[in-house]
C-alpha positions as CSV (number, residue, x, y, z in Angstrom):
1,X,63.1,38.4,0.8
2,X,63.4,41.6,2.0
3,X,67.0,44.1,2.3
4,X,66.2,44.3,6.1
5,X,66.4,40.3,6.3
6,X,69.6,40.0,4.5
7,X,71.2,42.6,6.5
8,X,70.0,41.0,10.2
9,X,71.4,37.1,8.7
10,X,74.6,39.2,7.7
11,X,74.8,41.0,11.5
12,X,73.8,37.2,13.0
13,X,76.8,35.4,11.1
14,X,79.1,38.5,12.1
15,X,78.3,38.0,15.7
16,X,78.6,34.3,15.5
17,X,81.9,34.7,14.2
18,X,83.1,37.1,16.4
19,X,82.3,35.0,19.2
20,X,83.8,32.1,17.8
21,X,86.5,34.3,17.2
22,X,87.1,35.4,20.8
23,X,86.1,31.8,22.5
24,X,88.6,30.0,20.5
25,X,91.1,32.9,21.4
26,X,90.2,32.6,24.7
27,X,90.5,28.8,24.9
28,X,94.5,28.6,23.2
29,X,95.7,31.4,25.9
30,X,94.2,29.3,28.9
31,X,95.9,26.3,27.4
32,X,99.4,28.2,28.5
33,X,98.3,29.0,32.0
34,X,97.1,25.1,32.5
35,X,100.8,23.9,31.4
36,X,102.1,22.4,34.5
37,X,106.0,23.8,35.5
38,X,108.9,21.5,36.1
39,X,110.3,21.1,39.6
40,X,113.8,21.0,39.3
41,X,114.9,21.1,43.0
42,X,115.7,16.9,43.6
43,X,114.8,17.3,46.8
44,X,111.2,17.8,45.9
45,X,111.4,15.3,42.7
46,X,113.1,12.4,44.4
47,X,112.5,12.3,48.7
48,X,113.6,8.9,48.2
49,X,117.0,9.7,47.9
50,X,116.8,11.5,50.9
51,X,114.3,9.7,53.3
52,X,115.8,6.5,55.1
53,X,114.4,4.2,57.5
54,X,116.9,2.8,59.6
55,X,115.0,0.8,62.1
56,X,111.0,-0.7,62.1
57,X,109.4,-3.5,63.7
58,X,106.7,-5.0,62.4
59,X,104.0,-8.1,63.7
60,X,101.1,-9.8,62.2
61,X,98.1,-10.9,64.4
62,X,95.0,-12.4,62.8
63,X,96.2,-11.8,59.7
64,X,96.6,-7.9,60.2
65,X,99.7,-6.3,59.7
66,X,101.0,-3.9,62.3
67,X,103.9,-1.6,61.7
68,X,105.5,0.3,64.6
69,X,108.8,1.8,66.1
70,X,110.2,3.3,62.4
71,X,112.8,5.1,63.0
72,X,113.0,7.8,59.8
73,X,116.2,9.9,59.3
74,X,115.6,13.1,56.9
75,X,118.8,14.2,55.5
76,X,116.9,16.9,53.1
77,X,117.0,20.6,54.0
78,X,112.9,20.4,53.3
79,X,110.2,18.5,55.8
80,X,108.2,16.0,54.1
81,X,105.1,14.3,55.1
82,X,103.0,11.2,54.0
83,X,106.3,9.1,53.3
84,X,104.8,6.1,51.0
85,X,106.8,2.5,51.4
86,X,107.0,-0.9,50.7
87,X,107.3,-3.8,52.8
88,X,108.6,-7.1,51.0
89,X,107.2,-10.3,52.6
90,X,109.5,-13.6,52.5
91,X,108.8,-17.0,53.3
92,X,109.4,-19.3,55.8
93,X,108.8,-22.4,55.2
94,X,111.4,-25.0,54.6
95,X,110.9,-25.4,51.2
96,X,110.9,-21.4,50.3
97,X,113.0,-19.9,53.1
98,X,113.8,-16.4,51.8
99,X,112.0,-16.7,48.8
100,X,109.8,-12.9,48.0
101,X,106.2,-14.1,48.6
102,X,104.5,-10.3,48.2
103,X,104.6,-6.8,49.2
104,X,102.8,-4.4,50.4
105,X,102.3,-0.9,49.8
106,X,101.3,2.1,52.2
107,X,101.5,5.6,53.4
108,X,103.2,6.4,57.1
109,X,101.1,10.0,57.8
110,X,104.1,11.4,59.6
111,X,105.7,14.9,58.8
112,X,109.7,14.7,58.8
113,X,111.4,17.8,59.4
114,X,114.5,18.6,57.9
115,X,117.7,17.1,59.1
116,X,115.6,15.1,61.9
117,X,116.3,11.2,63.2
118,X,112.9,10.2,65.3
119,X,111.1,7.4,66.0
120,X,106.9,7.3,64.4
121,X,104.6,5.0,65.0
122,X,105.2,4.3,68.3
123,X,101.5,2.7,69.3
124,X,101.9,0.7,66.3
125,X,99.5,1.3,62.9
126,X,97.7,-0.9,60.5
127,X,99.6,-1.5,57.8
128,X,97.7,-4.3,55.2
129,X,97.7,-7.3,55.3
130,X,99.9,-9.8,57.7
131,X,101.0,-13.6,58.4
132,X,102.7,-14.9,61.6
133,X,104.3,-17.6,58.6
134,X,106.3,-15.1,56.7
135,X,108.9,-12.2,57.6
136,X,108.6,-8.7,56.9
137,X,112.1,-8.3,56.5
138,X,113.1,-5.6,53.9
139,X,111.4,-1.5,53.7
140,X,111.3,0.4,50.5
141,X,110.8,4.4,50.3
142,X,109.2,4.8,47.4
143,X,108.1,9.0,47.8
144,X,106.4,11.5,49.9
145,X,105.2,15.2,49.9
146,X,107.1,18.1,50.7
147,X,105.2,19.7,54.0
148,X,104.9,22.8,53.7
149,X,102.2,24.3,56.2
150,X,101.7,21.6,58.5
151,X,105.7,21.3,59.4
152,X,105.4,25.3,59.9
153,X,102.9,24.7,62.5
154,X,104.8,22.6,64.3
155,X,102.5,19.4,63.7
156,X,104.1,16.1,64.4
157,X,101.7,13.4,64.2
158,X,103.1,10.1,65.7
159,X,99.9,7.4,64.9
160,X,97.9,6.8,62.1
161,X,99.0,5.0,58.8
C-alpha cells in the first residue's frame, strides 16, 4: 500500500466525519424549532367553557338523524368555528324510559363570532345516526377551533354539518 492511499482513506474518514458531524448538529437544533408552544389563553384551550347551546331541535326519519334550529351563544371575546358535540340518546320504552342508550358525536361547520347568540342550522343537517323510538334529549360541547380568517371575512355559514 502506497502513502498516497493512506492519505486519501485518511481525507475519506475526515469527510465522513465531518458530515456526520454537521448532520447530527443539524438534526438536535431542528429538534428545538419542531417543539410545539403552549397556549395559555383558556379561551383557545377550553371553547367549551365558553360555547353554549341553549336551544336545538332534533328528528329522526328512516333512521337518519337530523339536527336543526341550534341556537349557539359565544360568550368568548374570540370567534370559533367547527364547534364539535355530543348528542346523548335515551330510551323510550316502558321498560327503559330515560335510560342512556348511545351517543353520538359530530361537528356543527358554523363560525361563532365573539359575543354572538344566533340560530345555525336552520334547513336542518345530518347528524348520524337516528330512531323515531328514542329521545335526543341532552347536547354536549365538547371543543372547536378558534376562526381566525374565515370570521375576518365575514363568512357565516348556516348549513352543512
Amino acid at each position: 500500500m502506497n502513502i498516497y492511499s493512506m492519505q486519501m482513506r485518511e481525507d475519506s474518514k475526515m469527510k465522513t466525519l465531518a458530515i456526520s458531524g454537521l448532520i447530527l448538529f443539524t438534526l438536535f437544533n431542528l429538534s428545538g424549532l419542531t417543539e410545539e408552544t403552549e397556549i395559555s389563553n383558556p379561551m383557545v384551550q377550553h371553547p367549551e367553557w365558553y360555547i353554549r347551546i341553549t336551544d336545538w331541535s332534533f328528528y329522526a326519519t328512516r333512521g337518519v338523524g337530523i339536527i336543526h334550529h341550534v341556537t349557539i351563544e359565544n360568550t368568548s371575546a374570540i370567534a370559533y368555528k367547527n364547534v364539535e358535540v355530543k348528542v346523548h340518546y335515551y330510551s323510550t320504552s316502558a321498560s327503559n324510559y330515560s335510560t342512556e342508550i348511545g351517543n353520538e358525536t359530530g361537528v356543527l361547520k358554523v363560525v361563532l363570532p365573539p359575543h354572538s347568540q344566533n340560530t345555525y342550522l336552520e334547513g336542518g343537517a345530518v347528524f348520524g345516526a337516528g330512531s323515531s323510538l328514542f329521545n335526543a334529549d341532552n347536547i354536549e360541547v365538547l371543543g372547536a377551533l378558534p376562526a381566525t380568517g374565515a370570521y375576518d371575512k365575514g363568512t357565516y355559514p348556516k348549513l352543512t354539518l
